[in-house]
C-alpha positions in Angstrom: 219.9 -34.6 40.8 220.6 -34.3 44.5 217.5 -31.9 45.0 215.0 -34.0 42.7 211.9 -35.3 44.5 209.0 -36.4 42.4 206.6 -34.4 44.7 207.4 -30.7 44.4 208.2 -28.8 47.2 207.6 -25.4 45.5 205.6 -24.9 42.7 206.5 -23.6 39.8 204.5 -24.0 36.6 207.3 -24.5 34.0 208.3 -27.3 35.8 204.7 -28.5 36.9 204.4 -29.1 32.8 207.7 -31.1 32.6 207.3 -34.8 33.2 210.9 -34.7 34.8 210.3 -31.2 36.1 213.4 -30.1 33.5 211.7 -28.3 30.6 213.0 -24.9 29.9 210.1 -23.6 28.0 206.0 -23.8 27.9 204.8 -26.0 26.2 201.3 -25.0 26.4 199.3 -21.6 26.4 198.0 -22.6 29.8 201.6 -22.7 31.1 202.1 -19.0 29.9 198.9 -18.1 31.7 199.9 -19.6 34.7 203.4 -18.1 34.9 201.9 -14.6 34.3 199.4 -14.6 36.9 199.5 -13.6 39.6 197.5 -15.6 42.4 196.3 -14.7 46.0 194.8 -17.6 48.1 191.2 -16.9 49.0 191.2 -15.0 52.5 188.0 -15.7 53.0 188.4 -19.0 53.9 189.1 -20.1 57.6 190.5 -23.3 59.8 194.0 -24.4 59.7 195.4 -25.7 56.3 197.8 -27.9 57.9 194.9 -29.8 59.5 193.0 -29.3 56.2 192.6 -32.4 53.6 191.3 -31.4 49.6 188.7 -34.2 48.4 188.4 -34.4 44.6 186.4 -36.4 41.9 183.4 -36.6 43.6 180.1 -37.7 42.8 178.2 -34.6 42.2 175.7 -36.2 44.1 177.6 -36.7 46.8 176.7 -34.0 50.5 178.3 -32.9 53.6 176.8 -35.4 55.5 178.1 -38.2 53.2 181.7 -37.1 53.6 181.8 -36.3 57.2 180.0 -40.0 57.4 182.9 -41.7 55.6 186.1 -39.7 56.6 185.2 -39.3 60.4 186.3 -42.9 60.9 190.1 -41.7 60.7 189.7 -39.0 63.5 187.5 -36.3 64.7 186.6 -33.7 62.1 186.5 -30.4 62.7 184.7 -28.7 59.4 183.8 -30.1 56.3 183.5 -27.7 53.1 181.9 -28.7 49.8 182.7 -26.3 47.5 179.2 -25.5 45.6 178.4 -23.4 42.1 177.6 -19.7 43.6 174.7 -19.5 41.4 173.4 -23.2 41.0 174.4 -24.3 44.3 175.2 -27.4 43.0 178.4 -29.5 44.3 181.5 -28.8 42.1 182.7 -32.5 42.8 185.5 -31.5 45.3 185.5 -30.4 48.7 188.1 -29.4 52.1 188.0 -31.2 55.3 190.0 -30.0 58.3 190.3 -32.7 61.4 191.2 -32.0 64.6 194.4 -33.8 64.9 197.6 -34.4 62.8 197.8 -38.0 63.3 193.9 -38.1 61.9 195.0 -36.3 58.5 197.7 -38.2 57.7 195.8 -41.4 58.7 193.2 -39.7 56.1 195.8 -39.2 53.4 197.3 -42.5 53.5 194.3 -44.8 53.4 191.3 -42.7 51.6 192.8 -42.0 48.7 191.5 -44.1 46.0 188.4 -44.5 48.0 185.2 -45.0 46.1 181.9 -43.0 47.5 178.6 -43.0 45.8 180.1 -45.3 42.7 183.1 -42.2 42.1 186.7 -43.2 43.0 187.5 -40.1 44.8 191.4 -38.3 45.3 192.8 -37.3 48.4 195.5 -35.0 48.6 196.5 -31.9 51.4 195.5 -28.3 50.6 198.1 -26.8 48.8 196.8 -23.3 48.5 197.9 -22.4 51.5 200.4 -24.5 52.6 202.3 -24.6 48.8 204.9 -21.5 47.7 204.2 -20.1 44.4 200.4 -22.3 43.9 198.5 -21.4 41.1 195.3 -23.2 40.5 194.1 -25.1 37.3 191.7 -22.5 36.1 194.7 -20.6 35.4 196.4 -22.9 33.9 198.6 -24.6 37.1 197.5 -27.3 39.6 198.7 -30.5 39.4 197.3 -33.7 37.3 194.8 -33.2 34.4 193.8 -35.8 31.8 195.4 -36.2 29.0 192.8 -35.5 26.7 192.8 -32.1 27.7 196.1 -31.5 26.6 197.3 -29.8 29.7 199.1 -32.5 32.0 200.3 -31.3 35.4 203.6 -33.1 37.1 204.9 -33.3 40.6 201.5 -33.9 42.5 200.0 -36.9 44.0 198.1 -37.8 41.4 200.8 -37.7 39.2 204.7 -37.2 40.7 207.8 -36.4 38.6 210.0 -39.1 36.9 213.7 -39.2 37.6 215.5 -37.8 34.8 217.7 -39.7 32.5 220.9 -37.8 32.5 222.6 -38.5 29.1 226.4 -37.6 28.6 226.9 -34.7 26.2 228.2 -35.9 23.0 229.2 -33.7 20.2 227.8 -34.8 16.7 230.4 -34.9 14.2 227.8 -35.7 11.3 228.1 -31.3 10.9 231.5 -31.6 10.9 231.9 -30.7 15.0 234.9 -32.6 16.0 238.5 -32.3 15.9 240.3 -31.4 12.6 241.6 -34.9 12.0 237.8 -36.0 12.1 236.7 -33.4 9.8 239.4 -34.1 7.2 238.7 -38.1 7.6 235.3 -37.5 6.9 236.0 -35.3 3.8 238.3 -37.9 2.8 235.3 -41.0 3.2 233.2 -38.5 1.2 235.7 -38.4 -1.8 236.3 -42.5 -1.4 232.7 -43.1 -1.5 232.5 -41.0 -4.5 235.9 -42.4 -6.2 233.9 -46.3 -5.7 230.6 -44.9 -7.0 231.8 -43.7 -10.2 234.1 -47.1 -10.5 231.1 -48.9 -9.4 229.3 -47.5 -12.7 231.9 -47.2 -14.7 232.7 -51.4 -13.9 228.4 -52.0 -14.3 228.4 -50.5 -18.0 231.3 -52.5 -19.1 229.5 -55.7 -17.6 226.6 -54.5 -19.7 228.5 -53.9 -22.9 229.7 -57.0 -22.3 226.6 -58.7 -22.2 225.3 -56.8 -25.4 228.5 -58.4 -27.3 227.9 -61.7 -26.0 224.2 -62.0 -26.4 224.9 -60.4 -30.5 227.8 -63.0 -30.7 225.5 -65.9 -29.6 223.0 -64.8 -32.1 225.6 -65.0 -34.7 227.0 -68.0 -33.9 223.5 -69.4 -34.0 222.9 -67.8 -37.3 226.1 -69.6 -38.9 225.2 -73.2 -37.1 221.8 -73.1 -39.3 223.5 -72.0 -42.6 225.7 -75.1 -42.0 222.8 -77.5 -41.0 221.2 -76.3 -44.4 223.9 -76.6 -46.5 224.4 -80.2 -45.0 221.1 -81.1 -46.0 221.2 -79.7 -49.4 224.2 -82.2 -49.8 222.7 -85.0 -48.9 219.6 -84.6 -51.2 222.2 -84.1 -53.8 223.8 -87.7 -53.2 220.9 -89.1 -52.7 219.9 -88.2 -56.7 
């Protein structure tokens, strides 16, 4: 607990899949994929990525000009980079921009997130493939964030940071018979007591029911005898009456 942080510091892609960052095993095949690969960040591309800020969920309408418009009101910019479809061309709705100064980054981070350009509420985060130990990118199954339709949700970023864990105390379950040797035998003994009551519980139910039986055939008796008399009570009476 005294090294949790719900924005990871390295990244590791077991724990990028955890919603507390404490799972012990994939849960996905993506996870798998990711902790197999092994990733080395593009050297092909240039400027300093401690100066550099990554632009996502853009409007794939959205150009160069239109970025550098909107985020050169935090500080000077030195390069913005759409990244574009090698054959198409066409924008791939994220992007890099690298400013001049420290102070104009994090100005950048803390106020454009969230920001909404051409009708798209865009995401602002640094670069982490450079700047993040052990990065792997969401095409091979890392990154951070995802939608949950997808199946493959991504913990300790931004977008989405890590929950504090619920530390729960360790408590043996005696239902298996775990415990101590008095427990055990005091739950063998509750087992033969339930068992004792169950068979006097059935044993007390069919008496009630024989019971019953002899009372409802005595009633019918006893009914049977109070119409003989009534009868033979009126055969006297028509007897006297002659």
């Amino acid at each position: 607990m005294a090294d949790w942080a719900p924005i990871a510091k390295e990244y590791d892609p077991l724990k990028a899949g955890s919603i507390d960052g404490t799972d012990e095993e994939p849960h996905d095949r993506a996870i798998w994929r990711a902790m197999l690969a092994r990733y080395v960040p593009n050297k092909g591309v240039t400027g300093d990525p401690h100066l550099t800020l990554f632009v996502a969920r853009l409007n794939l309408q959205t150009t160069e000009e239109k970025l550098r418009q909107v985020f050169s009101r935090y500080g000077d910019i030195r390069k913005v980079r759409l990244v574009r479809d090698l054959v198409t061309g066409f924008s791939k709705g994220y992007a890099f921009i690298e400013y001049k100064e420290e102070r104009a980054l994090l100005k950048a981070h803390r106020d454009a997130n969230r920001l909404v350009i051409d009708q798209h509420e865009i995401f602002v985060d640094f670069e982490l493939e450079r700047t993040l130990k052990g990065w792997i990118p969401r095409r091979l199954g890392g990154g951070f964030g995802g939608k949950k339709e997808s199946g493959q949700l991504r913990f300790g970023g931004r977008d989405r940071p890590f929950r504090k864990p619920i530390n729960l105390p360790n408590v043996k379950n005696d239902f298996y018979g775990e415990g101590s040797a008095e427990k055990r035998n005091w739950s063998r003994e509750g087992t033969r007591d339930w068992r004792t009551r169950d068979r006097d519980h059935e044993r007390s139910r069919d008496k009630r029911w024989g019971e019953r039986e002899r009372s409802w055939a005595g009633g019918d008796s006893e009914r049977d005898r109070d119409s003989k008399e009534e009868r033979s009570r009126g055969r006297d009476r028509k007897d006297r009456d002659r």
